[in-house]
N, C-alpha and C positions, 0 to 999 in steps of 0.2 A: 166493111166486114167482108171476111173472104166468103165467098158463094159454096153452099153446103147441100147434099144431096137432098132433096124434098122429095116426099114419097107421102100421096093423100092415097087411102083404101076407104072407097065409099061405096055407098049405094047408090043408084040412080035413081030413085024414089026418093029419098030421104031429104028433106026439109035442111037441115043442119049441115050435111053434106054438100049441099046446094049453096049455101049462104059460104060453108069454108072454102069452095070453087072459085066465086064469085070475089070473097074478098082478097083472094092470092093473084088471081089475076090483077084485079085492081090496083094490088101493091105491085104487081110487075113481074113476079115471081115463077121464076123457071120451075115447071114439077113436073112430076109421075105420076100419074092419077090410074087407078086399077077400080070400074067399076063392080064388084065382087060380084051384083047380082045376076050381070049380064055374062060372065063367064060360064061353062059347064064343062065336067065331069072332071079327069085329071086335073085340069089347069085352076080350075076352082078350089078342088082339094090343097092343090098345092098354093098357093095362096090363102087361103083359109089359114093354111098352118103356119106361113108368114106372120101372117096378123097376130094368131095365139103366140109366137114369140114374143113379139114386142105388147101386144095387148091378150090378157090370159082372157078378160072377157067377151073378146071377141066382138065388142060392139064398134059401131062407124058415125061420127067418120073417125077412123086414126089416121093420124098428122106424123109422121117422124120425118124431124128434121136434125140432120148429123144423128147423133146418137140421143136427141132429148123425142120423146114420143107425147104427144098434145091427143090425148082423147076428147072427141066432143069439137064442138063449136068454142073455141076459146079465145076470142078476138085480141086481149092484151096478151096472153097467154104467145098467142102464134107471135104479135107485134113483138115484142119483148125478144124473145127465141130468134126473132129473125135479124134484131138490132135496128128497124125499122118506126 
């Protein structure tokens, strides 16, 4: 499979976001990671509004990989997506 841009928007507190970390690593997987909580003022804003692009609800963790967007913890979900 050709290698596709991976871009994780988490929280650093978050449970779900922790385990999607954990199992991208695992799998070997090159990514972005933007901890949202730990960001402040402009740079958060702008990011926030990243996220509501590809996720309206704004929740984390969101996953986009190429152009498919994995809200949540979705472990076949990401496997699958990744061809792994």
């Amino acid at each position: 499979m050709e290698p596709c841009d991976v871009k994780l928007y988490a929280l650093s507190t978050c449970g779900h976001c922790k385990n999607t970390k954990e199992f991208l690593n695992q799998c070997g997987i090159n990514y972005d990671c933007v901890d949202v909580d730990t960001l402040t003022g402009e740079q958060r804003q702008q990011v926030l509004e990243e996220v509501k692009k590809v996720n309206p609800n704004c929740s984390f963790p969101t996953l986009v990989i190429g152009d498919k967007v994995i809200v949540g913890f979705r472990k076949d979900e990401i496997k699958e997506t990744l061809g792994i």
